[in-house]
N, C-alpha and C positions, 0 to 999 in steps of 0.2 A: 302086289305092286304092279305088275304086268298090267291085268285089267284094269287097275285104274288108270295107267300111264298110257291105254292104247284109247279106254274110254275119254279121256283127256282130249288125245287127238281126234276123234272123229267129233264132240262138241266143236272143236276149232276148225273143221273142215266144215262141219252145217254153218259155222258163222261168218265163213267167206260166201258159203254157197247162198246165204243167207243175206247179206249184205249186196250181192250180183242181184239174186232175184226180186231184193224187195226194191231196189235201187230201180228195175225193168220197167215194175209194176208203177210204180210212183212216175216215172218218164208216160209211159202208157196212159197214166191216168190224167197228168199234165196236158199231156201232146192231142188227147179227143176229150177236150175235157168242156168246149164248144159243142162238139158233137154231141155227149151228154147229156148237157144242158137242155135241149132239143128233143129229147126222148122224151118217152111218156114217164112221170116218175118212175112205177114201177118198173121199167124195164132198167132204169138207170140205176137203181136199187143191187137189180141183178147183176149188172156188169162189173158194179163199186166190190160188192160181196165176191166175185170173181179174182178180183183182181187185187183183192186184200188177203183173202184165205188160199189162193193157189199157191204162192209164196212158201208157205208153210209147208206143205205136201210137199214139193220143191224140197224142198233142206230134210225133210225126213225120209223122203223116197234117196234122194244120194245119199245120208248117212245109213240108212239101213243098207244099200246094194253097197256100201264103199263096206261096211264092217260084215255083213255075212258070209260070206265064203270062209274067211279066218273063222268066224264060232261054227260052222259046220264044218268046216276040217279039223276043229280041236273035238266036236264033236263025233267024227269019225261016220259023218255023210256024206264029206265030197274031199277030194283029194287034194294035199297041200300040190298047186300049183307055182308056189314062188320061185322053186328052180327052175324054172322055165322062161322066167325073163330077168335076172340076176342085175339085167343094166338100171333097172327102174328101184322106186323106193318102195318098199315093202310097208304098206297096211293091213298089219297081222298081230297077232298075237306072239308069235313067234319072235319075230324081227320089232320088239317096241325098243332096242337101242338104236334102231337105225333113223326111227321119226326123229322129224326137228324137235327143238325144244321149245320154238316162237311158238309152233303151231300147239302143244300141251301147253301154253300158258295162256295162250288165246284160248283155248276150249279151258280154262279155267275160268278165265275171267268170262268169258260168255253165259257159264254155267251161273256162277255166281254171281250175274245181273239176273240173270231167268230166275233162280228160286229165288230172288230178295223180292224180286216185282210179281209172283206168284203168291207169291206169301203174302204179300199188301193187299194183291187184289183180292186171296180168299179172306182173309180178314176181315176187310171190306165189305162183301157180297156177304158174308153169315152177318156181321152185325146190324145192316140193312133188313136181312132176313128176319130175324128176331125181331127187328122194330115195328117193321109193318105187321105181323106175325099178333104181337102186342097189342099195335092199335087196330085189327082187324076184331079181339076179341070183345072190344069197346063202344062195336060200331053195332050197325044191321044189319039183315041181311036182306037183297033184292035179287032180282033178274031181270035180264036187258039182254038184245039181240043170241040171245042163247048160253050167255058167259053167267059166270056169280059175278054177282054184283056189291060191293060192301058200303056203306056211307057210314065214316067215320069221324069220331068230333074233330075240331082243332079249327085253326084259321084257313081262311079260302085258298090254299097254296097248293092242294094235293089232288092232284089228278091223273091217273098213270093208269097203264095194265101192266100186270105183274103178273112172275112165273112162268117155268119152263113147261111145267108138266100140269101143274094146279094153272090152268089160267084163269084170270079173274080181273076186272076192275073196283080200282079204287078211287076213294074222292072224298072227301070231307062235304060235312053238310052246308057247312058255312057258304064255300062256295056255291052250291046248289040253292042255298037261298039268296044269292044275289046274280042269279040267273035267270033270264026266260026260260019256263018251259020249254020251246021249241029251240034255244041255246043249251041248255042241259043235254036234249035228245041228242042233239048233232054232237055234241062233245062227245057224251058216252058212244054214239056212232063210230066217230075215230078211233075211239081206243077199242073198241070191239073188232077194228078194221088192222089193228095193232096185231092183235091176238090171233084173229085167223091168217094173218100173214105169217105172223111168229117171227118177227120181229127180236124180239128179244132173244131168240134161242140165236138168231142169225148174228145178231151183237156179241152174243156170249163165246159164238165162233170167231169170230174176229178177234174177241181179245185175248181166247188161248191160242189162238195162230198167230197173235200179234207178240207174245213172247217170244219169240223166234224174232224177232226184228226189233230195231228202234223203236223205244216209247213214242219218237216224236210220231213217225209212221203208223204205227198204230191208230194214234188220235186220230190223224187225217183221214185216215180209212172210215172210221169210226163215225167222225164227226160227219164227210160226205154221204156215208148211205144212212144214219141218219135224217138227216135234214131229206135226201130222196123218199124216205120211207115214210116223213111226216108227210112231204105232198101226197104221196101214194093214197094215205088215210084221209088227208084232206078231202083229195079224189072221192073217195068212197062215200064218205060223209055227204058231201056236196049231192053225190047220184040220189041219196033220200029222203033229205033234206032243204038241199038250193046250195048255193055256193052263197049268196049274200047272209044267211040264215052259220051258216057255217061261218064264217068272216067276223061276224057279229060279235057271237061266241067265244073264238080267238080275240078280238081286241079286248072282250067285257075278263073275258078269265087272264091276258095278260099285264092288264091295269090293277087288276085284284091281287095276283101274285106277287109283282113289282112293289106293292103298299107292304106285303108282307114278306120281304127279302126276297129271291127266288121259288120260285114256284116246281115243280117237279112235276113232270107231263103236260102232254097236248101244246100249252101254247110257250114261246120264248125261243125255238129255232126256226132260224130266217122268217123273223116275221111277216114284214113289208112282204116280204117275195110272197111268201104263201099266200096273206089278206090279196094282193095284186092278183095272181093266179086264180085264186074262188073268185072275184068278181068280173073276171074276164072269161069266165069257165061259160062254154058255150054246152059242150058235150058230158058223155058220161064214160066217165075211168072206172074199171074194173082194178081192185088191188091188188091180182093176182101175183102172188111170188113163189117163184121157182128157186127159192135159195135153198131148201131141203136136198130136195132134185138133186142141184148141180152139186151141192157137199157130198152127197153119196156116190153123184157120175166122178166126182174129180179121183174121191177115194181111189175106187176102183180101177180107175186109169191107173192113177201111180202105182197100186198094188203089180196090175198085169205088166206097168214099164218095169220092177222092180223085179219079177219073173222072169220074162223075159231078155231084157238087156242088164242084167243086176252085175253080170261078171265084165262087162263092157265098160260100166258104168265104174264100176272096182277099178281098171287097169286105166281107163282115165284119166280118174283120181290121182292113181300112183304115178301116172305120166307129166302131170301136172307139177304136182308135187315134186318130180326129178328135174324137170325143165327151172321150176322158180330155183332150186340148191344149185346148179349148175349155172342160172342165170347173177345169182347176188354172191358165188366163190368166184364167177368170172368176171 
């Protein structure tokens, strides 16, 4: 009962710290959000993916340094320090009658928003998995800009690159026949231009760091580097093919898809903008993304602030934690 009632409270301490952080990031992202606009997509891609997934690190680097010292003094690695400042609230093992009981019922309900909305999203991601999985065994097989390439039946609607690890694009034939040649190439360009960015793995980071915050914030995250990521591809496309050539493409495949409900890939986010941007494209975009990079540099940081300041970060906590009981008995 202990560890679950101390577990309790450090969920409800990520979900303040959690609430502070993503609240930062979203002001951040409002307040230069001109300034972004302005960048080269890809680099806005990086800043979007910064400043959605550091959040998260955030709330798991202060709940790991707020609860370890306690499991390595139950452990008998580092020595119970809590007599030592008796005036503060104790986040321990030891002392779980002292926490409040808002803050265990908050990391309940916090908890229990996180695995309901995990649970949807894997649900989701395997059933999608399976489908294309399905219609891939239906299809052919090709190569294109160094990826697998699949063309499978159905209506003009499906055009995407898929997979974390297997990457590959997909697309129905339908659509390809009612494509230019030199509109197909530029298509499958983009989504190749999807792939060596990884793209999706960067997506797939953002919506298990977006469990740790608001669905709504999540989306926004989601939805902005997105739509950055499609210019990015655009970009790329454009350098092989032309930007008007590219442009094309996107109108002919979002007219196609729109006939057949929603379409899945390449074309349908921020259209106008992108069509506008390829015909005004003077130069050549590289779609280079550093989202890998920065996910492993951020890691890292948080691990060594976590070593370093982790007992700092602990009495913090508990300083906090003493100031708000003393602040709402007073």
């Amino acid at each position: 009962m202990a560890i679950l009632w101390f577990g309790l409270a450090c969920a409800g301490i990520g979900a303040l710290v959690g609430v502070i952080a993503n609240a930062t990031s979203l002001l951040l992202l409002r307040a230069f959000a001109n300034g972004l606009n302005a960048c080269r997509p890809s680099r806005r891609a990086d800043v979007i993916f910064l400043l959605g997934f550091s959040p998260a690190l955030i709330v798991v680097s202060v709940v790991g340094a707020t609860a370890l010292p306690s499991i390595m003094a139950r452990a008998g690695l580092m020595f119970d320090h809590c007599q030592f400042h008796n005036w503060l609230a104790h986040v321990c093992l030891d002392h779980v009658s002292s926490l409040p009981f808002w803050l265990v019922a908050l990391g309940a309900v916090a908890l229990s928003g996180e695995a309901a909305r995990a649970t949807r999203g894997g649900i989701a991601a395997i059933r999608c998995h399976h489908r294309l999985v399905a219609l891939e065994r239906l299809g052919s097989h090709e190569c294109s800009e160094g990826f697998d390439v699949r063309r499978v039946p159905g209506a003009p609607r499906l055009l995407l690159a898929a997979g974390l690890w297997r990457r590959r694009i997909v697309y129905s034939g339908a659509l390809a026949d009612h494509l230019g040649r030199d509109e197909l190439l530029a298509a499958l360009s983009h989504e190749a231009a999807h792939l060596r960015r990884r793209d999706a793995l960067a997506l797939a980071l953002l919506n298990l760091g977006g469990l740790l915050s608001a669905a709504l914030l999540t989306r926004t995250f989601r939805d902005a580097y997105r739509a950055a990521a499609e210019e990015a591809c655009d970009a790329a496309a454009a350098a092989e093919h032309g930007g008007e050539t590219v442009a094309r493409a996107l109108v002919s495949a979002s007219r196609l898809q729109l006939a057949f409900s929603n379409g899945l890939g390449f074309a349908g986010h921020g259209l106008s903008r992108r069509v506008s941007t390829l015909l005004a494209m003077t130069g050549r975009s590289a779609p280079r993304s550093r989202v890998l990079p920065f996910a492993l540099a951020l890691a890292a940081v948080s691990g060594v602030w976590v070593t370093v300041f982790g007992l700092d970060i602990h009495h913090a906590v508990e300083a906090l934690l003493s100031f708000t009981a003393i602040a709402v008995s007073g």
